[in-house]
C-alpha positions, 0 to 999 in steps of 0.5 A: 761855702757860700750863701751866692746862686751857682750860675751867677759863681760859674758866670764869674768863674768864666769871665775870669778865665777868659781874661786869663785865656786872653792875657795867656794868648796874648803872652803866647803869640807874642813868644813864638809861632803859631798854627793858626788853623789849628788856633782857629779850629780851638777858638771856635770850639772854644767859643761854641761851648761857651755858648752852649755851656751859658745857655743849658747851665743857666737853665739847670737846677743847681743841683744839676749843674752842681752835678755837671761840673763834677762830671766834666771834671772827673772826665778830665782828670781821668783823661788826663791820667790816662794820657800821662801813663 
């Protein structure tokens, strides 16, 4: 547990995935072919929710965004358990 706001935690959490992100592409690109189309259409969808992500996390409560991210990540798991049956 910490005593930190949650925007400035997740503002750090995304930084950080990003320089994981790019570092992985980098690896990525260097090792095989790549589809850039289709590297472009996830770029920009990666980029727009960025951007969307910042501009409506930063102006939820805490408890909301808290809420949010639980959301997303229940859907993704149950996304991906249903993609593995």
């Amino acid at each position: 547990m910490t005593t930190k706001e949650l925007q400035p935690l997740n503002a750090i959490k995304n930084a950080l995935a990003l320089t994981v992100n790019l570092v992985a592409a980098i690896v990525f690109v260097s090792v095989t072919t790549v589809d850039w189309y289709v590297a472009g259409i996830v770029a920009a969808g990666s980029t727009l929710g960025g951007l969307l992500g910042s501009r409506y996390g930063r102006s939820l409560s805490p408890t909301a965004l808290r809420g949010a991210i639980v959301a997303v990540g229940l859907l993704a798991m149950a996304d991906l358990i249903a993609r593995s049956w």
